[in-house]
C-alpha positions in Angstrom: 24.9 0.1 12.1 23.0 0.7 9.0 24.2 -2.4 7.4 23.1 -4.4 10.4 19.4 -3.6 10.0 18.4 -5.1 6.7 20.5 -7.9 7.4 18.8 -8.7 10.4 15.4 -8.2 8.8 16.2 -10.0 5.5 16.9 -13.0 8.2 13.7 -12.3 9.8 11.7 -12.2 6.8 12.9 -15.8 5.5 12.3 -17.1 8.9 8.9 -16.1 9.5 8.4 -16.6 5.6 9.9 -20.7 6.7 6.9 -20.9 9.2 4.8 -19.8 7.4 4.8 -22.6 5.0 5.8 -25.4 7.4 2.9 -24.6 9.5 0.4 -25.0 6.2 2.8 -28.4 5.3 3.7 -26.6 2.4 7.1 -27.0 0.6 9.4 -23.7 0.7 9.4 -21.8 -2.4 13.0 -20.6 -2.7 12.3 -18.1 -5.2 9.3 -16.3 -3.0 11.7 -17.1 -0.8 14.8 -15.0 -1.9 12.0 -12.4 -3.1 10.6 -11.9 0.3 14.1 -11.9 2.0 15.6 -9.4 -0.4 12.9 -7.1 -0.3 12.7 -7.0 2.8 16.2 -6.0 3.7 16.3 -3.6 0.8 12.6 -1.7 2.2 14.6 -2.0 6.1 17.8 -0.5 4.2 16.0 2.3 2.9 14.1 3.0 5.7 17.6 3.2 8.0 18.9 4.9 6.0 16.7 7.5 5.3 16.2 7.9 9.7 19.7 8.1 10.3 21.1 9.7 7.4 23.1 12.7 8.4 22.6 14.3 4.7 19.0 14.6 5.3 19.6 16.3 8.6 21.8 19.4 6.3 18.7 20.0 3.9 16.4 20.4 6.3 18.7 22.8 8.0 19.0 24.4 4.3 15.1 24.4 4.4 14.0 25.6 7.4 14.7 29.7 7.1 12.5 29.1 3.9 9.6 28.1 5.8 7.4 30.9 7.1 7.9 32.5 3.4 6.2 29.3 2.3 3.3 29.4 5.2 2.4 32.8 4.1 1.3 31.6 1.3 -2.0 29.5 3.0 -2.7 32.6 5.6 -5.9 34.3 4.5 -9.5 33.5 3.0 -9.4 32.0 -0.7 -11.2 34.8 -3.3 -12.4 32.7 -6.5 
């Protein structure tokens, strides 16, 4: 599934990027072009994988016992 995602928006981008120029007659720039298409599936990977990534599930398991030592610390009035 997570390789599905940037593929399919890495398509999307150089399509919409395509219309874009054809509907200003301009000439496709393949090098924006294969910028705009690989960026864009490498931003869509990153953010898959980062949403369904299991391993980020385990540290905030890790993390979460930690937390109400690490609210105590912003209970009270600030003395300067």
């Amino acid at each position: 599934m997570q390789v599905y995602i940037p593929i399919a928006i890495a398509i999307t981008c150089f399509i919409l990027y395509a219309l874009d120029r054809r509907s200003n007659q301009e000439p496709i720039d393949w090098f924006s072009a294969l910028k705009v298409t690989v960026l864009g599936g490498a931003m869509a990977g990153g953010v898959s994988f980062a949403v369904t990534s299991t391993e980020i599930a385990e540290v905030v398991k890790n993390i979460q016992p930690e937390l109400p030592q690490v609210q105590e610390m912003f209970v009270g009035v600030p003395t300067f």
